[in-house]
C-alpha positions in Angstrom: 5.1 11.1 0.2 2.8 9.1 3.0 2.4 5.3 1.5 0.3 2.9 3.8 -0.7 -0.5 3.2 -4.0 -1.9 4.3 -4.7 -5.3 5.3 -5.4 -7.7 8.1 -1.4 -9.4 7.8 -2.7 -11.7 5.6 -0.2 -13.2 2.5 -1.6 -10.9 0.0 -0.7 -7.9 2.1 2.6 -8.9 3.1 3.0 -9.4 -0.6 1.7 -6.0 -1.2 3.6 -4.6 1.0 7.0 -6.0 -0.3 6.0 -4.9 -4.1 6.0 -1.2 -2.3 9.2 -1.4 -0.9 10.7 -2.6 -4.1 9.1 0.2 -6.1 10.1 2.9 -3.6 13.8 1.5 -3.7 13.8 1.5 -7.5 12.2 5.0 -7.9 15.0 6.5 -5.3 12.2 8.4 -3.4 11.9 9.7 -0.3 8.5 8.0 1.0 7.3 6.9 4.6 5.9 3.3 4.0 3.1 2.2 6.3 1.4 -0.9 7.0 -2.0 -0.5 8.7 -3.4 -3.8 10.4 -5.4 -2.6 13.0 -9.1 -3.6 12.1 -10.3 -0.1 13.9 -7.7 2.1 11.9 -8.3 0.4 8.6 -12.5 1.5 9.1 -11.5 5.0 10.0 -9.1 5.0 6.5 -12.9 3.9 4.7 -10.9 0.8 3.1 -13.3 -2.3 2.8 -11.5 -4.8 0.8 -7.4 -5.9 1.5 -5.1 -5.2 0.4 -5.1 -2.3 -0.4 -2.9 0.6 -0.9 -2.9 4.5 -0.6 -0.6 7.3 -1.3 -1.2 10.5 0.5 -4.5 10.0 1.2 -5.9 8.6 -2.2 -6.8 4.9 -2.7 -5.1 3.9 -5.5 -5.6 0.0 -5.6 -7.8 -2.5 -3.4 -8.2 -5.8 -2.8 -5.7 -6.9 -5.5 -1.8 -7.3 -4.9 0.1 -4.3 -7.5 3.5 -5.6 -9.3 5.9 -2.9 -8.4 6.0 -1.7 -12.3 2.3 -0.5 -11.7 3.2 1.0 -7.8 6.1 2.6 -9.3 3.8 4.2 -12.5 1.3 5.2 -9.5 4.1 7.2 -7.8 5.3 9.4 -10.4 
């Protein structure tokens, strides 16, 4: 499973990004967690509001920060 969070390092996405970790850790999974800053990267992914978060390719949330009860729901 390929997880990446998208943002610019603001708050939000460090936020977003912790909630990830906690959900991956409470669902046991094997997942590669990835946190995309680089403005360029971020336009090729077609993401235009942070954060925002994708699992294997799909967007799944943006420009909101997901508790990990709703990451972990998104997962399964």
């Amino acid at each position: 499973m390929n997880i990446k969070v998208i943002g610019t390092g603001c708050e939000k996405c460090d936020k977003l990004y912790a909630n990830v970790q906690e959900a991956v850790n409470m669902m046991g999974c094997e997942a590669q967690v990835e946190k995309i800053e680089d403005l360029m990267e971020i336009v090729k992914l077609g993401v235009m509001t942070s954060p925002s978060l994708m699992i294997d390719g799909k967007l799944v949330v943006s420009g909101r920060i997901a508790k990990p009860a709703e990451i972990l729901k998104l997962l399964k």
